[in-house]
MITI-478116 format. One record per residue (C-alpha): x, y, z; residue in one letter. Coordinates in pm, whole numbers, padded with zeros to 5 digits, always signed. Each point is the difference from the previous one (the first is absolute). Layout:
BEGIN
XYZA/...
//
This chain:
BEGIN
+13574+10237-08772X/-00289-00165+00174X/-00125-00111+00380X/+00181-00337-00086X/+00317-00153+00197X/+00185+00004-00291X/-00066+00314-00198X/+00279+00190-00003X/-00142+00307+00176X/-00237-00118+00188X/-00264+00249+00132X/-00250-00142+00307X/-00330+00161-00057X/-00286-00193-00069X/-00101+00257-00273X/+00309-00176-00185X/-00047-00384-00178X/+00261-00228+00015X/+00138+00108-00304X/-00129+00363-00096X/+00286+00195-00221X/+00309-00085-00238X/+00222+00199-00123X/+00167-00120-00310X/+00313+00156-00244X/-00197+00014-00356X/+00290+00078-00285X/+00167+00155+00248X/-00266+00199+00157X/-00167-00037+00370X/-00375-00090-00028X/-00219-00063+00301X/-00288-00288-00019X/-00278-00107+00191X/+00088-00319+00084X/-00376-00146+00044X/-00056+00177+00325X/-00377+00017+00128X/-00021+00343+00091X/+00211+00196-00278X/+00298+00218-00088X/-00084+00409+00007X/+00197+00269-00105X/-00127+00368+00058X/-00324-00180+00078X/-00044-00177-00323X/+00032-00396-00002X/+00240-00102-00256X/+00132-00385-00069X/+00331+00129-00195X/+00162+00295-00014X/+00410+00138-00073X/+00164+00120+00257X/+00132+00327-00165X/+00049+00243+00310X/-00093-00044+00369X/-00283-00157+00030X/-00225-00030+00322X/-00184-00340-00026X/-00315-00103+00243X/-00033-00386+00091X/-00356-00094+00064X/-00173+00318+00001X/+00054+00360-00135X/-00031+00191+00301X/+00077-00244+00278X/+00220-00256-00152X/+00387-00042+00081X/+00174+00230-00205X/+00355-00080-00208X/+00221+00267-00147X/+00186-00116-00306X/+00241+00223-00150X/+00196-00144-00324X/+00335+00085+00105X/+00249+00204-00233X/+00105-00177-00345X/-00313-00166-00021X/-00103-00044-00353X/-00326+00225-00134X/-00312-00129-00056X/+00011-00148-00336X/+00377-00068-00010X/-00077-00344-00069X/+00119-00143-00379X/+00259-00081-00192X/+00344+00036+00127X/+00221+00241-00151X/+00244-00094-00265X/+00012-00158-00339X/-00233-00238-00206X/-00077-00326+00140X/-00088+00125+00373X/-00304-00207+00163X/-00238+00058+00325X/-00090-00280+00159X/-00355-00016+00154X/-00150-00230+00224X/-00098-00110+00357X/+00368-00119+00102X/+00250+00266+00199X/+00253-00088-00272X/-00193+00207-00260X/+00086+00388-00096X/-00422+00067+00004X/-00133-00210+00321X/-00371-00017-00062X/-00118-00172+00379X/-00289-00169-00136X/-00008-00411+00039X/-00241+00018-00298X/+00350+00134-00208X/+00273-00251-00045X/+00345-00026+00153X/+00125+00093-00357X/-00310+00172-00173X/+00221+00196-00323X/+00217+00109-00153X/+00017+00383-00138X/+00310+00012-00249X/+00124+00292-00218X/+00014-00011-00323X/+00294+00136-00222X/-00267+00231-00160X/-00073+00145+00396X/-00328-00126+00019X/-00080-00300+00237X/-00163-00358+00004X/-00176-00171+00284X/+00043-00339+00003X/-00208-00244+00209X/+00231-00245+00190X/-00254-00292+00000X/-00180+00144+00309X/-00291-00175+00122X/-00310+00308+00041X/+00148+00129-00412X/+00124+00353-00053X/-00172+00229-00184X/+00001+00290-00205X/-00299+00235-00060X/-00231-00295+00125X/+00173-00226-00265X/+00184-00299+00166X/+00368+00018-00146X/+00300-00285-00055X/+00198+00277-00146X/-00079+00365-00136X/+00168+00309-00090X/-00135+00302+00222X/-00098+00328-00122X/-00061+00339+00196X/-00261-00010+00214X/-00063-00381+00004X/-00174-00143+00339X/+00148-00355+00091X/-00192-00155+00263X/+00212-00292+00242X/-00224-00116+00304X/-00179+00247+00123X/+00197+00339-00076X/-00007+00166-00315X/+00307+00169-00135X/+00111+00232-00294X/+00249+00047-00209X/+00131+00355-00019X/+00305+00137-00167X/+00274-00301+00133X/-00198-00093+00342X/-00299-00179+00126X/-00243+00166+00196X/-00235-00143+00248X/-00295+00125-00046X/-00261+00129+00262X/-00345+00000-00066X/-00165+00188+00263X/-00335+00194-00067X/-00047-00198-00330X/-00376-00159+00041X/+00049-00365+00088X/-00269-00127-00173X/-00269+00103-00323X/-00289-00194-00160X/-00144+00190-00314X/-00301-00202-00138X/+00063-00338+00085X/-00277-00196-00146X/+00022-00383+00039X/-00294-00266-00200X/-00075-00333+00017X/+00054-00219-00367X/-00331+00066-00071X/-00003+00365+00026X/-00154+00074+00384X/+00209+00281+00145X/+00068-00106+00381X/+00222+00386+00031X/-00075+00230-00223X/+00214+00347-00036X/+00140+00018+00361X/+00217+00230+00095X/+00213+00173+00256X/+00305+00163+00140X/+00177-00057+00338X/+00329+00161+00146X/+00258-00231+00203X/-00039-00132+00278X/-00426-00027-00061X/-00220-00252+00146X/-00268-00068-00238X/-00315-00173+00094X/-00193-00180-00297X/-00379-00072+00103X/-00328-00042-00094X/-00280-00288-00070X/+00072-00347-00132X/+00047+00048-00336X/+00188+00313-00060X/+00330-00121-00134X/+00206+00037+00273X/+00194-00322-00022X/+00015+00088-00368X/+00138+00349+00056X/+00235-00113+00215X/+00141-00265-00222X/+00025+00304-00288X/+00215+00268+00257X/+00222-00249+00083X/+00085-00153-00361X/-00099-00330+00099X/-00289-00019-00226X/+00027+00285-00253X/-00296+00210-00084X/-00056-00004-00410X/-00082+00360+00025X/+00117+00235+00235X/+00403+00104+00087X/+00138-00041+00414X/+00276+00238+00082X/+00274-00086+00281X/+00227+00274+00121X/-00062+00154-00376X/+00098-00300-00175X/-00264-00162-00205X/-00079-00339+00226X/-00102-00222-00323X/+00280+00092-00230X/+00273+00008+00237X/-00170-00340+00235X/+00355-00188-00006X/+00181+00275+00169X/-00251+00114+00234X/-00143-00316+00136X/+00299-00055+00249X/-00170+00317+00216X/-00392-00113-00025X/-00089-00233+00270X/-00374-00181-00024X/-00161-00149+00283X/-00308-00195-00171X/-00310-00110+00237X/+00120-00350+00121X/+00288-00116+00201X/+00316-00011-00188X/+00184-00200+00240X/-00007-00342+00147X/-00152-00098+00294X/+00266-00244+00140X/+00280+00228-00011X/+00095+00207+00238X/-00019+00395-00069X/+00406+00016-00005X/+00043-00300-00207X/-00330+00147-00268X/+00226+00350-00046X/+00337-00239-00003X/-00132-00185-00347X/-00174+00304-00119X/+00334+00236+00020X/+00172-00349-00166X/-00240+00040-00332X/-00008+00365+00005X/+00410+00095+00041X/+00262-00085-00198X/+00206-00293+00017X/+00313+00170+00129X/-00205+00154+00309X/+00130-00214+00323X/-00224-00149+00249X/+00083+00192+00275X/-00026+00312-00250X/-00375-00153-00099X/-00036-00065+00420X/+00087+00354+00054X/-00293+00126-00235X/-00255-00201+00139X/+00123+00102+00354X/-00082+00362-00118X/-00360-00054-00112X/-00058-00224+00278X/+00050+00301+00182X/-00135+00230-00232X/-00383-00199+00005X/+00056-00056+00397X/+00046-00346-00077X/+00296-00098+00170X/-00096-00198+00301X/-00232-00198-00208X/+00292-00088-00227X/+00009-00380+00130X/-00335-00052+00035X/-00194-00236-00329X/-00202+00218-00204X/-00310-00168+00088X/+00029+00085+00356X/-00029+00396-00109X/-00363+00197+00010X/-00091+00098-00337X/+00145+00358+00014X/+00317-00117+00061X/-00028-00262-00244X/-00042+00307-00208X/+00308+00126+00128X/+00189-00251-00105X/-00172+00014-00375X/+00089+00338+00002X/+00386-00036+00151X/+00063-00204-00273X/-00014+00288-00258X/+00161+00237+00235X/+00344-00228-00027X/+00078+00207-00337X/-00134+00349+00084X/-00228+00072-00194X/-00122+00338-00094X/-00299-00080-00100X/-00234-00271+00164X/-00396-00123-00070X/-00177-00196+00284X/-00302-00181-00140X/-00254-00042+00291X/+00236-00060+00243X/-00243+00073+00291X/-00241-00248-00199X/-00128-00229+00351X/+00148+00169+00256X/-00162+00169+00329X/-00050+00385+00023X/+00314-00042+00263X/+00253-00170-00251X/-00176+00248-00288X/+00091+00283+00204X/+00354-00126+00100X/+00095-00106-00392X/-00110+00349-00133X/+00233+00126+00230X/+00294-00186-00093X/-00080+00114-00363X/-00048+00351+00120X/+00366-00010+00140X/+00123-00179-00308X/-00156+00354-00236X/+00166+00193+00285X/+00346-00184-00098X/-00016+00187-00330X/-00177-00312-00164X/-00295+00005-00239X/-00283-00202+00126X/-00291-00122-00155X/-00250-00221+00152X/-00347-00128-00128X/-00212-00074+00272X/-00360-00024+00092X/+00037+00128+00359X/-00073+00351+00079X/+00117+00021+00357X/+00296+00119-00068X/-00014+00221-00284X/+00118+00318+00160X/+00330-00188+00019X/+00027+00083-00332X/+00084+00312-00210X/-00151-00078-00273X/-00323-00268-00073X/-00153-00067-00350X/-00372-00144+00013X/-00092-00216-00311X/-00388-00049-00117X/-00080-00321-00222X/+00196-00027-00267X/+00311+00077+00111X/-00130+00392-00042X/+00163+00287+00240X/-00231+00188+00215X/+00207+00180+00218X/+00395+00068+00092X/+00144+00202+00195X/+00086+00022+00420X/-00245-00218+00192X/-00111+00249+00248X/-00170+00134-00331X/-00227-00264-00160X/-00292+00010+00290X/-00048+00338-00107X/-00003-00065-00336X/-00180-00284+00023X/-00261+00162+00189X/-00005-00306+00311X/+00063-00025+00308X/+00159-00305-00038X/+00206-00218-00237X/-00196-00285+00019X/-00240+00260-00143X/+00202+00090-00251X/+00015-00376-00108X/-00369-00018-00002X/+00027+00331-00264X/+00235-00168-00227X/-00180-00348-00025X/-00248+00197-00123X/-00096+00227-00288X/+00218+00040-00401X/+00385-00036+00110X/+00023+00257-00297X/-00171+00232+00182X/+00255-00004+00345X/+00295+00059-00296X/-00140+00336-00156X/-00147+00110+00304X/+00377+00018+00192X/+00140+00072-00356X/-00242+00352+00035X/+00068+00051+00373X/+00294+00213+00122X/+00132-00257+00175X/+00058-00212-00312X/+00177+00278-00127X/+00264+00099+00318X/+00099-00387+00047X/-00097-00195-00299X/+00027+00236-00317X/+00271+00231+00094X/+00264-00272+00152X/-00065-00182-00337X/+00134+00305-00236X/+00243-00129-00171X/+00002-00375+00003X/-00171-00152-00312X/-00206-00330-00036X/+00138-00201-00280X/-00198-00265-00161X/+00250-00306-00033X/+00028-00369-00049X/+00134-00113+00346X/+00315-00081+00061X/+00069-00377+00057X/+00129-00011+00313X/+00190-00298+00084X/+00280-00081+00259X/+00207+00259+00129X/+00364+00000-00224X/+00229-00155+00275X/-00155-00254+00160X/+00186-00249+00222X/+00138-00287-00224X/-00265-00315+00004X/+00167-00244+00184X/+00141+00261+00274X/-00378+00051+00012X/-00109-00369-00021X/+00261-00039+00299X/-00157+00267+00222X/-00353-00158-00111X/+00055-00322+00110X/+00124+00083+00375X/-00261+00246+00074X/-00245-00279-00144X/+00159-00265+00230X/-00017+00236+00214X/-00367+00066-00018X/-00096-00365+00034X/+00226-00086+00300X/-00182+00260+00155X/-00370-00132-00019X/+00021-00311+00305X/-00308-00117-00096X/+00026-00043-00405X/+00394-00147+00117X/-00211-00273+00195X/-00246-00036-00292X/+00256-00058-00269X/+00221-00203+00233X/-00314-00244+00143X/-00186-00037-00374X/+00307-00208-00182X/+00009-00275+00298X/-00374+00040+00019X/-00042-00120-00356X/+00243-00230+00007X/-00144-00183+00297X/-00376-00013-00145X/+00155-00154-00307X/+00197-00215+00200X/-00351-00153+00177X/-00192+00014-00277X/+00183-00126-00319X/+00072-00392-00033X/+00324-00102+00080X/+00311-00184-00189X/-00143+00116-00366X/+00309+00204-00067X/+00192-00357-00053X/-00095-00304-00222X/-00132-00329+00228X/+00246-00262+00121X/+00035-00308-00246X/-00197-00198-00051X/-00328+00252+00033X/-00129+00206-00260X/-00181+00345+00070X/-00345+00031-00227X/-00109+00328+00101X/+00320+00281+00060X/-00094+00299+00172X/+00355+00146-00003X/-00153+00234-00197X/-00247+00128+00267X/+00300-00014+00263X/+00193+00257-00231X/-00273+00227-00136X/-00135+00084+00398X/+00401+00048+00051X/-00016+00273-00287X/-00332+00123+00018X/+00114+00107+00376X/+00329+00166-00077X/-00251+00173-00234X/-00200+00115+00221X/+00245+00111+00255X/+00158+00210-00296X/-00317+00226-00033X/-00073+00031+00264X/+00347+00109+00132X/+00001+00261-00284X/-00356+00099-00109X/-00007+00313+00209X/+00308+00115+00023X/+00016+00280-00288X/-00338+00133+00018X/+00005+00069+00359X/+00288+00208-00066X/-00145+00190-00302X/+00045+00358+00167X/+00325-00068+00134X/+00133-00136-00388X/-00213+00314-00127X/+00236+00274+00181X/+00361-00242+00005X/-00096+00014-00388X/-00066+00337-00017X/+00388+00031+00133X/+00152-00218-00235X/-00085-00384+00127X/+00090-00229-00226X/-00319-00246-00064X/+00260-00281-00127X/+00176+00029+00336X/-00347+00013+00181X/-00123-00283-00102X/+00305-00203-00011X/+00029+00071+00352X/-00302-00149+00107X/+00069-00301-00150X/+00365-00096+00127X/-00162+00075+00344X/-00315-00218-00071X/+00181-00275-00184X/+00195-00027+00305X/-00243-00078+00218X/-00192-00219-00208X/+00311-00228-00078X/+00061-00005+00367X/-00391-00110+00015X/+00095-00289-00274X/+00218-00099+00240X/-00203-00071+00242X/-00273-00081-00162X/+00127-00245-00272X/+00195-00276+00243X/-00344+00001+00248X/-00241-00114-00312X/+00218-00272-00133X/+00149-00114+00338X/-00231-00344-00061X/+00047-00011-00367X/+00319-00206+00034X/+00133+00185-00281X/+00070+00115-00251X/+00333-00228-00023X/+00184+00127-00287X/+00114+00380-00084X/-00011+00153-00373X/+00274+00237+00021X/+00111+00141+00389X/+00068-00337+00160X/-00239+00064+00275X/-00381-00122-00086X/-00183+00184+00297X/+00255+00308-00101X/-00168-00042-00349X/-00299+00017+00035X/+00032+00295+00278X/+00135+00248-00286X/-00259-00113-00221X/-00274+00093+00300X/+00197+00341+00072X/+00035+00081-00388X/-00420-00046-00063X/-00039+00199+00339X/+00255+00292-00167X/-00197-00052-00263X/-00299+00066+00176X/+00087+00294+00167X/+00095+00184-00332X/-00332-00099-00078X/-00116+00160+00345X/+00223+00297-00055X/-00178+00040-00397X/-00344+00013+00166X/+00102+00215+00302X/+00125+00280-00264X/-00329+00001-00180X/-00201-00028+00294X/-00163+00366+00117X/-00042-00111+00339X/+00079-00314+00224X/-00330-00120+00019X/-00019+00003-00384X/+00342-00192+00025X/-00140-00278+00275X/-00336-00021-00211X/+00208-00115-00290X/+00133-00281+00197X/-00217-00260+00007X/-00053+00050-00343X/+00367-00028-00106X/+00050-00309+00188X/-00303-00190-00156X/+00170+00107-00313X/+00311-00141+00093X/-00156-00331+00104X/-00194-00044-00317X/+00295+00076-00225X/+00307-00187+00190X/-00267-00324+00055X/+00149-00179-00359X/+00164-00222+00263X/-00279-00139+00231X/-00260+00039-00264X/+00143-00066-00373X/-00304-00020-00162X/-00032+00377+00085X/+00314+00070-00210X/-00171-00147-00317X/-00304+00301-00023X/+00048+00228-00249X/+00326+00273+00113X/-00042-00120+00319X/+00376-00133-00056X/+00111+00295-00152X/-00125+00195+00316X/+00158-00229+00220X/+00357+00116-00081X/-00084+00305+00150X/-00107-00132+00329X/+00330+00020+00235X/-00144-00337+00196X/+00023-00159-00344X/+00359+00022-00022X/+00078-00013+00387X/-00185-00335-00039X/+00203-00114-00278X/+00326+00047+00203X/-00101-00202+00239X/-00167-00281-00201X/+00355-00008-00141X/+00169-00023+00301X/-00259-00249+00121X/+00012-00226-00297X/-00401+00052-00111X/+00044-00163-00296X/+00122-00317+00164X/-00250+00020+00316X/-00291+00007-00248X/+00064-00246-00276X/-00305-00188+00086X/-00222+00284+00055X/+00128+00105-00360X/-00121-00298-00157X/-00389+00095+00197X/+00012+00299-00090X/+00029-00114-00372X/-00276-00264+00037X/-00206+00050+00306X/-00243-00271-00111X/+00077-00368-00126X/-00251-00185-00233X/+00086-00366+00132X/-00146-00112-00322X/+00255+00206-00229X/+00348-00016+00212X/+00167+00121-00342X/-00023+00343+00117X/+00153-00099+00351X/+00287-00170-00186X/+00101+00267-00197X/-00025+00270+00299X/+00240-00276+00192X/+00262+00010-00298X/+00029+00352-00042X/+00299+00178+00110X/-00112+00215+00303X/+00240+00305+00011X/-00213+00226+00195X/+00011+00398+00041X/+00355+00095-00108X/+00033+00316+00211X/-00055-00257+00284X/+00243-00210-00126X/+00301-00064+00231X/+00282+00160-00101X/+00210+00320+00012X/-00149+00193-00318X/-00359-00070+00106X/+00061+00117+00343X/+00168+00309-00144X/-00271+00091-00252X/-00255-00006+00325X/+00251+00245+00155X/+00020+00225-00293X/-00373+00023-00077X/-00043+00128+00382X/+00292+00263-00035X/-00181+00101-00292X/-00317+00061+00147X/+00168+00153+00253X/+00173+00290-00192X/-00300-00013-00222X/-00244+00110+00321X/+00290+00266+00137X/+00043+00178-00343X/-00418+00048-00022X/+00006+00092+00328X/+00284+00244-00102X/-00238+00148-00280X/-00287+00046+00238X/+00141+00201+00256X/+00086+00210-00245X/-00367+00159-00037X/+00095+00146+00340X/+00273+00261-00155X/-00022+00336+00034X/-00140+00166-00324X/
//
């Protein structure tokens, strides 16, 4: 039921979204559900998101007094509450749950799986819940399940609803009134023992906005990162709708949503095609695209971000970039969602207009918590917690109450009270006052801080399978580039570019030996080839040296959600190695067009095809390089620093061939395999015959003086057999071994890059 054309009752107010309310046939019973709408579902006043149609029912749309009303009345013979389960009748009788119509318990949730599970009877009468290889996991009493046997009582959680076996049936349960969130002494420390939050603590009911504030250097990033399981506190326990948040992380993460302080989307996508990719990672595999369209249509409207659906996110102001961070998370529903300084940079206007949006997301029946250092907007909120140095609290409670407290006039006062003074002091002094007591102490009864080793928290249990993932990765990447004109012209203009300089300034006809009868003393095919190299070299880097790290809080959240790093990484280098074999193309046939060779192929048939692979295999090979650096990189000026310095390194190591006598230091050779341009050169000295184009340089390089009055030496130099480099050597194995050595490096640079991105999990 909605505002939309094709709802199917549509209602024309503009109190109504597009699509505001479902109602669904759960086991057999009618349940009603907020479909995402902006303004809210009430019933006798109270705004609900589900709720079992057991009798007539008068439902608001909108608003609770003025809103369009609906009367549904379950007609006779409909089923009870409850009636859900197990079909009557003998042993071996099974319920079927999952997203699909087909299914005796329909759970309308695209985080749940066409076919979620299985619960079977036993010949005993008890049951077992088996997991059908669903995507999100199922679980039982917070413990993800393949197959269990269920006892009385037993809480199996599948998407986002929570259901319980009693007697024969499964229930789905409500949890209205429970308190949506509780921190008892969290206390988070550095490894060597500074505290940066120390014993916070707090309880807030559903459908909360919490405001986290205070001076630079309170912990707020740090608390944040401990309510929402993210970064576990060491000491301390987080509660979620009554279930303990650290022990029961796997089954609860699916309804936290975290918004951290930068961007989390990419600036050459549009805001449609952003939620499109996002809702691809996030669902399961058997949600279709015009099911994963239909979501992001919703929060499009949800965020008032539908008529800037088409437009690139880098046209957007920053609150609606902001927005578009936070649709993102909305795609799943969450219950439960953290904003780290999302009005971080933005004018009092945009400030003003993003609390807002948060303020109607609390009203929605979501808990929001927000760390911010703005104060404009506080008395948006129902609840604020100010943090002193150290991560201490000083006050909680509504906002309209801390001036008061406080004893200012002002919160930029109050700032200028907490930067100064013992943070202990602010903690015992609301810990004594009556105000600690109503909304700190008394909330808190009950709820226990343990004192725990955290959890490792890795990827969520039912991730999208890598190569679905590396798939998705690669368009949006694609995607992403084709979108940035200018860098297109860049990397489209730099291959011919290079090409053409070498073109101009290399000598000409050295890829080929003289015609008979002349003789060439000096060869610098060498020169010819290692400029040929050192470019495709360069053009690898550079194509690749920035493109993780400028991503860093984008991988941080997608990783968060179950990104697969192999896939990640993989991805940017089938997109990169595309382009830079398209750049070997180019570039390769303008630097030798006056070499008048080489003549003769190794292995492909096709000389200039030769040594075009061998150019586009040392460029591959130096964008895993690229890619290795970008993933250690903390910023992209660190990245572009390291640059220069990478390609001197490259030049000294891979310069055996122009320079031999360099080869003969001291490991110098031994470091020289692991130059990329060594073995790119090698190729194409093999293609190019080397050996053969410098015999006589071989024998100067041997004896680069002649004592005219002892030509022994000279004679025996003469009558040596001259058989040169043998990678160079011109033939199919050598060539081969060249190619090897740079796939090698290659997967040797992806798999460290691989390891390094994995400092970046959540723990």
């Amino acid at each position: 039921m909605g505002r939309h054309s094709t709802a199917g009752l549509r209602i024309d107010d503009p109190r109504v979204s597009r699509q505001h309310l479902r109602l669904l046939v759960v086991g057999g019973s009618w349940v009603a559900e907020d479909a995402g709408s902006s303004y809210g579902v009430y019933v006798n006043g109270q705004r609900l998101d589900r709720f079992a149609i057991v009798e007539e029912t008068t439902v608001r749309l909108g608003d609770p007094e003025l809103g369009p009303w609906l009367r549904l009345t379950p007609l006779d013979g409909t089923p009870a509450p409850g009636a859900s389960g197990l079909p009557a009748g003998a042993e071996g009788a099974t319920v079927r749950i999952g997203r699909g119509s087909a299914n005796d318990f329909v759970l309308d949730d695209l985080l749940v799986s066409r076919h979620h599970a299985e619960l079977r009877r036993l010949p005993d009468g008890r049951h077992t819940l088996v997991d059908l290889g669903s995507f999100n996991g199922t679980f039982v009493n917070g413990r993800q399940i393949d197959e269990v046997v269920l006892t009385e009582g037993d809480l199996v959680g599948i998407g986002r609803s929570q259901l319980r076996l009693t007697g024969s049936r499964l229930e789905l349960q409500a949890e209205e009134g429970a308190v949506a969130l509780a921190a008892a002494g969290i206390s988070v420390e550095t490894r060597a023992g500074s505290l940066l939050v120390d014993d916070v603590g707090f309880a807030v009911d559903e459908g909360t906005l919490l405001a986290v504030v205070g001076p630079s250097g309170a912990g707020k990033s740090t608390l944040l990162g401990a309510l929402s399981g993210l970064k576990q506190a060491a000491r301390g326990s987080v509660y979620f709708g009554g279930h303990d948040l650290y022990a029961d992380y796997d089954a609860l993460r699916q309804r936290i949503g975290y918004v951290p302080q930068d961007d989390v989307v990419h600036a050459g996508l549009t805001v449609a095609q952003s939620l499109e990719y996002a809702a691809e990672l996030r669902f399961p595999p058997d949600v279709t695209a015009a099911e994963r369209r239909a979501r992001v249509e919703e929060v499009l409207e949800e965020l008032d971000l539908a008529a800037r659906r088409d437009l690139p996110v880098r046209r957007l102001s920053g609150g609606q970039r902001k927005r578009v961070s936070v649709a993102l998370e909305l795609l799943t529903r969450p219950a439960l969602l953290f904003l780290d300084e999302p009005t971080s940079g933005l004018d009092p206007g945009l400030e003003r207009s993003l609390m807002q949006l948060l303020r109607r997301l609390a009203d929605a029946g979501r808990t929001v918590v927000v760390v911010t250092h703005s104060v404009e907007s506080l008395a948006l909120c129902d609840r604020v917690l100010f943090l002193a140095p150290g991560g201490r609290t000083a006050f909680f409670g509504p906002p309209q109450l801390a001036l008061a407290y406080f004893d200012r006039a002002d919160y930029q006062g109050v700032f200028q009270s907490l930067s100064g003074g013992d943070p202990r002091e602010w903690r015992e002094r609301f810990s004594a006052h009556e105000l600690g007591r109503r909304y700190l102490d008394e909330p808190l009864t009950g709820y226990t801080a343990g004192s725990r080793r955290p959890a490792a928290v890795g990827s969520p249990p039912g991730r999208l399978s890598w190569w679905r993932q590396l798939w998705m990765l690669t368009r949006r990447y694609g995607r992403v580039l084709a979108s940035d004109r200018g860098n297109l012209v860049m990397l489209g203009l730099s291959a011919p570019v290079l090409g053409l300089i070498a073109l101009w300034r290399l000598p000409g006809s050295e890829l080929s030996p003289p015609p008979l009868p002349e003789i060439r003393l000096v060869s610098q095919a060498s020169l010819v080839l290692f400029v040929l190299m050192l470019s495709l070299t360069l053009l690898g880097l550079t194509n690749a040296i920035r493109e993780i790290v400028k991503e860093q809080p984008l991988f941080r959240r997608e990783r968060a959600i179950g990104l697969s790093i192999p896939a990640y990484v993989l991805s940017k280098l089938l997109v990169l190695s595309a382009i830079v074999t398209l750049q070997a193309a180019v570039a390769v046939p303008i630097a030798v067009a006056a070499q008048n060779g080489p003549r003769d192929a190794v292995l492909l048939g096709w000389p200039l095809g030769e040594l075009i692979v061998a150019g586009a295999a040392t460029g591959i090979a130096a964008v895993a390089l690229g890619l290795l650096v970008s993933s250690l990189s903390s910023s992209v000026n660190v990245a572009v620093a390291v640059l220069p310095a990478l390609l001197t390194i490259q030049l000294l190591l891979g310069s055996g061939g122009v320079f031999p006598s360099a080869e003969e230091k001291p490991v110098l050779r031994e470091l020289s395999y692991a130059s990329s341009l060594t073995w790119g050169f090698g190729a194409g000295a093999s293609t190019s015959e080397l050996n053969r184009l410098q015999a006589i340089d071989a024998i100067g390089r041997k004896l680069p003086t002649i004592d005219l009055s002892k030509p022994e030496k000279l004679v025996e130099v003469l009558g040596e057999e001259n058989r040169g480099e043998r990678l160079w050597n011109h033939e199919p194995g050598a060539w081969l071994r060249n190619l090897a050595a740079l796939g090698a490096i290659t997967l040797v640079c992806l798999v460290l890059a691989g390891f390094a991105l994995r400092r970046f999990d959540p723990v």
